[in-house]
N, C-alpha and C positions, 0 to 999 in steps of 0.2 A: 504494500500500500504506500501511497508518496502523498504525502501535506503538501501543500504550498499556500505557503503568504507574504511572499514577496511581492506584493503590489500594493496601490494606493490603498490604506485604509484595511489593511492587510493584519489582522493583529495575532497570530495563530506565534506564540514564542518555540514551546515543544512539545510533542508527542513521544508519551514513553510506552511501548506495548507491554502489556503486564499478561495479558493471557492471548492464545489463538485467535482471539479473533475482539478483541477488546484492548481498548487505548486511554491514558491518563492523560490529557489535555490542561497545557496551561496555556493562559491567554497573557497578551501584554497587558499594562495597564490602558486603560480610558486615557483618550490624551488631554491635557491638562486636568491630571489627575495623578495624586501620588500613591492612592490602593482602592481604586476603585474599579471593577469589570464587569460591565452590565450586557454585554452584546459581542459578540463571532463573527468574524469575515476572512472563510480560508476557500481551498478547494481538496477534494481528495481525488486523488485519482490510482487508477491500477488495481480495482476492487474486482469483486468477483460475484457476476450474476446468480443470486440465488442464495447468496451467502448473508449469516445478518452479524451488525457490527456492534459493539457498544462502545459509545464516547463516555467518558466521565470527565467533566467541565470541572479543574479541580479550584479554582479559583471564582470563579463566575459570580460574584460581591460586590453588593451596594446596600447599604441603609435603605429601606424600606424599596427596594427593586420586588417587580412581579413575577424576580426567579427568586425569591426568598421563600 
């Protein structure tokens, strides 16, 4: 599987595989922001039709956000 967020507004920092088919997701911070991460903008590619995946968003943090 291949991450990318190298682009504008891109904020995907690492992905660490912890099992087969499941990944530990960190995000960069919110910009002009010193620990806040409310929102995702990556791509994946190189997956495999038919197969199911699980993200775990390990950071994904803001004060009263409607991912709390």
């Amino acid at each position: 599987m291949i991450f990318e967020s190298r682009f504008e507004s891109g904020n995907l920092r690492r992905a660490v595989k912890i099992g087969d088919n499941e990944y530990n997701l960190i995000l960069k911070y919110d910009h002009n922001t010193t620990a806040y991460t409310q929102w995702y903008y990556f791509r994946i590619g190189n997956t495999r039709r038919g197969t199911t995946y699980k993200f775990n968003f390990v950071n994904l943090v803001k004060p009263e956000s409607s991912y709390n």
